[in-house]
Backbone as a chain_set.jsonl record, in Angstrom:
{"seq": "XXXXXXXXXXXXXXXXXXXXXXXXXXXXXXXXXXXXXXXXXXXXXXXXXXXXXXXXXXXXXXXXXXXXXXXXXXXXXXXXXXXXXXXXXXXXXXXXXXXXXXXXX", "coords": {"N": [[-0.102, -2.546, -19.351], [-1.559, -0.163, -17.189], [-0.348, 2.733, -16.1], [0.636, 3.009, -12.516], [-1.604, 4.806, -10.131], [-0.739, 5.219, -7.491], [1.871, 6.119, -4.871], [5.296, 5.087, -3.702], [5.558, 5.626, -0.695], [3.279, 6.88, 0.14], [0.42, 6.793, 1.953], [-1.921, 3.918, 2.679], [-5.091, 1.394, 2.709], [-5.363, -1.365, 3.681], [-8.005, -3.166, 1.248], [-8.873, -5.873, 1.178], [-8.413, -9.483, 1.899], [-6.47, -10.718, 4.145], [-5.511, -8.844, 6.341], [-7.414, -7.439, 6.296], [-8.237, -3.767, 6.347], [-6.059, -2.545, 7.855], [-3.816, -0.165, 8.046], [-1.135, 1.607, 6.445], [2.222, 3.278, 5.126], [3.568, 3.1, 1.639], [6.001, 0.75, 1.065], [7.501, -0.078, -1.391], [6.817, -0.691, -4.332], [6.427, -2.595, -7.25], [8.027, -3.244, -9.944], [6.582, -3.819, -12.434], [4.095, -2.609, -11.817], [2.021, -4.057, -10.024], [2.284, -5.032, -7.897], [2.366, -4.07, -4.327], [4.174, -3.387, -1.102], [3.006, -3.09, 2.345], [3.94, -1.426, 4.785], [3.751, -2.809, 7.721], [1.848, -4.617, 7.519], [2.448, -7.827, 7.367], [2.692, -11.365, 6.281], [1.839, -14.335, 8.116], [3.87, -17.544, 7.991], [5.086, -20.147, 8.082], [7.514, -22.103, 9.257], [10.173, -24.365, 9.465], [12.291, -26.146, 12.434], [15.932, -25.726, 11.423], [19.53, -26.212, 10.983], [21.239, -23.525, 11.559], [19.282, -22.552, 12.284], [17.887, -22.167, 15.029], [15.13, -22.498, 16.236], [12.185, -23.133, 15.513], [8.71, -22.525, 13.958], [5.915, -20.046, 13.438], [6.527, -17.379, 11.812], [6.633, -13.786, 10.924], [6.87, -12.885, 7.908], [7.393, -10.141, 5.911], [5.358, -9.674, 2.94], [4.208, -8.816, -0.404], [1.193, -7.312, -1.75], [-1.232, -7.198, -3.669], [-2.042, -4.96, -6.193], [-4.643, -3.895, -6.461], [-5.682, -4.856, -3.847], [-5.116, -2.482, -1.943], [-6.476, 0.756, -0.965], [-6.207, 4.039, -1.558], [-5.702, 6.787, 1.303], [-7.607, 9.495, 2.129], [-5.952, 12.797, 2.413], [-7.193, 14.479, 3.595], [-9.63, 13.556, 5.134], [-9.545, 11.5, 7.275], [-9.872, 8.663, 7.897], [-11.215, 7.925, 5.668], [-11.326, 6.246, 2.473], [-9.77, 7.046, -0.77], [-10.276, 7.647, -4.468], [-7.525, 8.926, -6.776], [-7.097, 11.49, -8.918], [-5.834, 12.959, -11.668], [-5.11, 16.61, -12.031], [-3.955, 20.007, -13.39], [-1.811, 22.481, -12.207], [-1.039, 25.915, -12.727], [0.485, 25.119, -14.753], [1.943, 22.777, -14.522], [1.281, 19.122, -13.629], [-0.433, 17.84, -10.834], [-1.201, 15.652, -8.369], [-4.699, 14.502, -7.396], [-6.756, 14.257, -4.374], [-10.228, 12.821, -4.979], [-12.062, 12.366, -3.337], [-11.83, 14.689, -1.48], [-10.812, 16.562, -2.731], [-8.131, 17.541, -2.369], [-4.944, 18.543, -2.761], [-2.238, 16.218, -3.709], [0.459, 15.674, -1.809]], "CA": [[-0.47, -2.274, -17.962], [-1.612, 0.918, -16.932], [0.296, 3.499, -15.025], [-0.574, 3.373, -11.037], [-1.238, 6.214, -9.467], [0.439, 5.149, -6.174], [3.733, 5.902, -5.231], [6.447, 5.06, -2.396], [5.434, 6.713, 0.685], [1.774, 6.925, 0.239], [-1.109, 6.125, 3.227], [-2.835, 3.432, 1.872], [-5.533, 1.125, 3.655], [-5.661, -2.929, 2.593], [-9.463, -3.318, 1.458], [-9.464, -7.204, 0.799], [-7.363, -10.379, 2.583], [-6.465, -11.27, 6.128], [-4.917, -7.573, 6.705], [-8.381, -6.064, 5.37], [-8.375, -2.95, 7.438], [-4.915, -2.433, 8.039], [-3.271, 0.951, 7.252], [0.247, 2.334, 6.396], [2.704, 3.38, 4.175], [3.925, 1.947, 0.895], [7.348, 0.758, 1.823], [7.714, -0.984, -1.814], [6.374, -0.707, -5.51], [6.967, -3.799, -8.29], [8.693, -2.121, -11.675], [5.506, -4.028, -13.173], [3.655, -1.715, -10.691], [0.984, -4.913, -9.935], [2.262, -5.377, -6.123], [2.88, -3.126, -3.305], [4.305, -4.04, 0.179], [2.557, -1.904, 2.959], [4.546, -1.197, 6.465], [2.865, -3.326, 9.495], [1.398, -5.876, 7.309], [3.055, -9.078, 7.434], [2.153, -12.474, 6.346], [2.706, -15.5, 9.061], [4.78, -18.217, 7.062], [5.402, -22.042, 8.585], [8.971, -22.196, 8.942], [11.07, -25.773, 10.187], [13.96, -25.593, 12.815], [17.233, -26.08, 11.264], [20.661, -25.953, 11.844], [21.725, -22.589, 11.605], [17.636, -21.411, 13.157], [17.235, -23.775, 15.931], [13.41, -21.979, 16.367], [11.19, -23.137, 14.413], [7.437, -22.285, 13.939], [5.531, -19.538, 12.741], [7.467, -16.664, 11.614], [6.139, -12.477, 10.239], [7.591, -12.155, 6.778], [7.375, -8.862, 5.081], [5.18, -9.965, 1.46], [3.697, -8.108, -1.024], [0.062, -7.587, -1.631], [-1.728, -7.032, -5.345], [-2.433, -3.029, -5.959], [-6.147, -3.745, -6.481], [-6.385, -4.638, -2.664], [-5.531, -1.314, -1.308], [-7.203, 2.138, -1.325], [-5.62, 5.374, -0.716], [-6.691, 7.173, 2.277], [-7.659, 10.655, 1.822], [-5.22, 13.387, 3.382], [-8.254, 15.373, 4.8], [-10.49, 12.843, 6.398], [-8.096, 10.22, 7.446], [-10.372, 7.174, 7.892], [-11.796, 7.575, 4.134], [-10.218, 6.11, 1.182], [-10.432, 8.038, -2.066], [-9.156, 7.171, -5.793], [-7.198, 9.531, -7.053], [-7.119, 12.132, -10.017], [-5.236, 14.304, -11.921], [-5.201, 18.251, -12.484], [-2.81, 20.788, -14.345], [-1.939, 23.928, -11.816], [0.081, 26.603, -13.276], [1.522, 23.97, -15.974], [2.053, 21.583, -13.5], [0.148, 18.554, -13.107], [-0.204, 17.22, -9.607], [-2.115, 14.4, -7.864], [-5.676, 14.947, -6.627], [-8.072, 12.86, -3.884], [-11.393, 12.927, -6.054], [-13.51, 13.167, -2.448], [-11.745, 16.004, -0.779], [-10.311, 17.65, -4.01], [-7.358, 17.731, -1.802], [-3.884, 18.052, -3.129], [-1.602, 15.271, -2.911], [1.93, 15.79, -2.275]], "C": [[-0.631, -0.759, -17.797], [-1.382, 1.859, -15.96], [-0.724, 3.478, -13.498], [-0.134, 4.529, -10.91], [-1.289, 6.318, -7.842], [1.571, 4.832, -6.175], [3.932, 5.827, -3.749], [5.906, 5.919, -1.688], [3.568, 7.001, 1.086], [0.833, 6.143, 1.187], [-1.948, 5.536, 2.304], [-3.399, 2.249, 3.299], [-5.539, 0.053, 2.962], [-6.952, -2.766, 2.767], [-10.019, -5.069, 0.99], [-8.116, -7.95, 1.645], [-7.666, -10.504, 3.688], [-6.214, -10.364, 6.318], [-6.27, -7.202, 6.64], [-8.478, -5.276, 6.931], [-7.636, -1.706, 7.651], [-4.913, -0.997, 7.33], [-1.638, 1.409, 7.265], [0.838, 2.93, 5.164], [3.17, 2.648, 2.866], [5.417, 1.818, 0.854], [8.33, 0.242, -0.104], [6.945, -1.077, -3.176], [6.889, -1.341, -7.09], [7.403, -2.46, -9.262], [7.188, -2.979, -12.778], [4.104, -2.972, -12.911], [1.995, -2.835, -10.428], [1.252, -5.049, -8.131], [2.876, -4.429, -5.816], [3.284, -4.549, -2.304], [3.591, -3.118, 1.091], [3.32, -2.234, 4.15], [3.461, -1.888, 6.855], [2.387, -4.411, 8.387], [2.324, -6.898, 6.296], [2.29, -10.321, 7.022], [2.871, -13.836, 7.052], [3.125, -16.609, 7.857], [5.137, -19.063, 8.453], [6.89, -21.959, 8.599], [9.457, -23.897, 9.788], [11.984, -25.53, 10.867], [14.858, -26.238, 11.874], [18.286, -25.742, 11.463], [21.143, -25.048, 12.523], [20.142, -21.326, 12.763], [17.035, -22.579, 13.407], [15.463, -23.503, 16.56], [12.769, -21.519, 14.995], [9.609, -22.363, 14.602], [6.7, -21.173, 12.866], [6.26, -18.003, 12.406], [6.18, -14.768, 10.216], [7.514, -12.624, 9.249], [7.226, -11.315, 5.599], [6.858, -9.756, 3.342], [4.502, -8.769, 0.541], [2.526, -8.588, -1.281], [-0.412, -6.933, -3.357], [-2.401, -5.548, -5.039], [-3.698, -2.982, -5.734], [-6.318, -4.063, -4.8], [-5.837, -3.582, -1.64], [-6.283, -0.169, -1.805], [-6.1, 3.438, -0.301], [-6.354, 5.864, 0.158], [-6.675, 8.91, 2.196], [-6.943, 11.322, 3.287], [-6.3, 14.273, 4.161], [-8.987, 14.409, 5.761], [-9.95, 11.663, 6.331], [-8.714, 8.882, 7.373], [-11.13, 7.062, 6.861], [-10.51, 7.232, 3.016], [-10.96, 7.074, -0.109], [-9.774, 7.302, -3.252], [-8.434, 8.465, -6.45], [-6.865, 10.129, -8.344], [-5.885, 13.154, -10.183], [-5.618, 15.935, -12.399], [-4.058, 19.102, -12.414], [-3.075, 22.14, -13.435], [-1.239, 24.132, -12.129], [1.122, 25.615, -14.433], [1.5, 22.955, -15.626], [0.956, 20.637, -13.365], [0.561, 18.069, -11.552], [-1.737, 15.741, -9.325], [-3.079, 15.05, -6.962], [-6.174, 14.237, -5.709], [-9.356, 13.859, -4.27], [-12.323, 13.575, -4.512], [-13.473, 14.419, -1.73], [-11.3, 17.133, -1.915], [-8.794, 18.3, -3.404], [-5.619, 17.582, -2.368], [-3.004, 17.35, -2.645], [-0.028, 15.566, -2.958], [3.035, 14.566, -2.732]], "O": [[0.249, -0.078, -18.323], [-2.121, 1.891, -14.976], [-1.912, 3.71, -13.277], [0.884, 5.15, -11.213], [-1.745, 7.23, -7.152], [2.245, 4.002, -6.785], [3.208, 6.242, -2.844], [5.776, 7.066, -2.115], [2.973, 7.243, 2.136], [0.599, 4.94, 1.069], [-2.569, 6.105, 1.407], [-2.804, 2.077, 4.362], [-5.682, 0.138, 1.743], [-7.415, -2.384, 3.841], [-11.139, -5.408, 0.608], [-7.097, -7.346, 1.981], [-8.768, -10.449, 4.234], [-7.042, -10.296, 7.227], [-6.271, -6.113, 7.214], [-8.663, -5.722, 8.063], [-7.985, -0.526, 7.677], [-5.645, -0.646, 6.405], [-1.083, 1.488, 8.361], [0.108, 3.112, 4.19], [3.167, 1.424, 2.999], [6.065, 2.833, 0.597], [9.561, 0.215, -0.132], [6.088, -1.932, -2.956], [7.568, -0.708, -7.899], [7.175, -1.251, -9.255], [6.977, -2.498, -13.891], [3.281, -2.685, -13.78], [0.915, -2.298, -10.673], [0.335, -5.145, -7.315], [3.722, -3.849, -6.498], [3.067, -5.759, -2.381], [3.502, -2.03, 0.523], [3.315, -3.412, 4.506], [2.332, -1.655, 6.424], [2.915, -5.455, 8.771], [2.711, -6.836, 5.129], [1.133, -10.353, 7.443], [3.97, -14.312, 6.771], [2.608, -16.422, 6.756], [5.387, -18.619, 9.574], [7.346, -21.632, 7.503], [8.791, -24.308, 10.739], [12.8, -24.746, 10.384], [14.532, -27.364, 11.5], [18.337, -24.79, 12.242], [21.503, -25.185, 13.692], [20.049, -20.274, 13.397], [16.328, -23.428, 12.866], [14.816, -24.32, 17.215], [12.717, -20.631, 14.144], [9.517, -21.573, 15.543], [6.831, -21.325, 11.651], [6.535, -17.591, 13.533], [5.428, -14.834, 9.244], [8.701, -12.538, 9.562], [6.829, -11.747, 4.516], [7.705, -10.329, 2.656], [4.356, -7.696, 1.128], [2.31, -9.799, -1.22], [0.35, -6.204, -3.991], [-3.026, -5.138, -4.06], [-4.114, -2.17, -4.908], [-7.255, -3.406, -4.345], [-6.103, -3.8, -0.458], [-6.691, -0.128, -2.966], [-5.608, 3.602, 0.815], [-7.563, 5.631, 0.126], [-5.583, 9.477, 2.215], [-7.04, 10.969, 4.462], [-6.104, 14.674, 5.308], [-8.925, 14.499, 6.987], [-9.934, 10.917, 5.352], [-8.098, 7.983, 6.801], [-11.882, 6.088, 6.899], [-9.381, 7.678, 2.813], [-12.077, 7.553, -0.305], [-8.874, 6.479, -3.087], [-9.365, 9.244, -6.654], [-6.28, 9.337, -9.084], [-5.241, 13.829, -9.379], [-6.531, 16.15, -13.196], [-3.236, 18.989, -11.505], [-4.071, 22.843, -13.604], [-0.334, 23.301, -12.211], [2.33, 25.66, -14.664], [1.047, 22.051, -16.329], [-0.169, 21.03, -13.057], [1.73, 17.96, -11.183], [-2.698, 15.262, -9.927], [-2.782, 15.839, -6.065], [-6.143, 13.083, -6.136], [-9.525, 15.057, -4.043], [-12.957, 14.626, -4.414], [-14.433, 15.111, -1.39], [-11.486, 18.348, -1.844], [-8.341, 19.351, -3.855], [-5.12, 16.457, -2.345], [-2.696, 17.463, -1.458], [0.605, 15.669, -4.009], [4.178, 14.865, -3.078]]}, "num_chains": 1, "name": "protein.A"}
């Protein structure tokens, strides 16, 4: 599998699903690194009453979504997504967005 290059905390936008649109943070990154979770998007889930949860119905529970359906959103122009690169300053590598050339912190 090949290293992602999104991490915890990162503005990302869902670009496929029932969310497609949606934007937030990443609250949530597998150790396989194949699923994220993103803040605000929820998937509704069927639930039954029972004993202890006498309300039943449809219920928001926090899931995870597959990495390929978000896109990062570039820190300069907020409603673009970008993919992101690397480059070596002063020794250092850091994280780039490819459309603004914008460093990522």
């Amino acid at each position: 599998m090949a290293k992602a290059k999104l991490l915890k905390g990162d503005i990302v936008k869902v670009i496929a699903g029932s969310h497609k649109g949606a934007t937030g943070p990443i609250t949530w990154i597998s150790k396989d690194k194949t699923r994220v979770s993103v803040q605000g998007v929820e998937v509704v889930k069927h639930q039954k009453p029972n004993q202890t949860d006498t309300q039943g119905g449809l219920k928001q529970i926090p899931a995870t979504i597959h990495i390929s359906n978000v896109a990062f959103v570039d820190p300069k122009k907020k409603d673009a997504t970008t993919r992101i690169g690397f480059q070596v300053v002063d020794g250092k590598k850091q994280r780039v967005a490819k459309k603004s050339g914008q460093a990522i912190k």
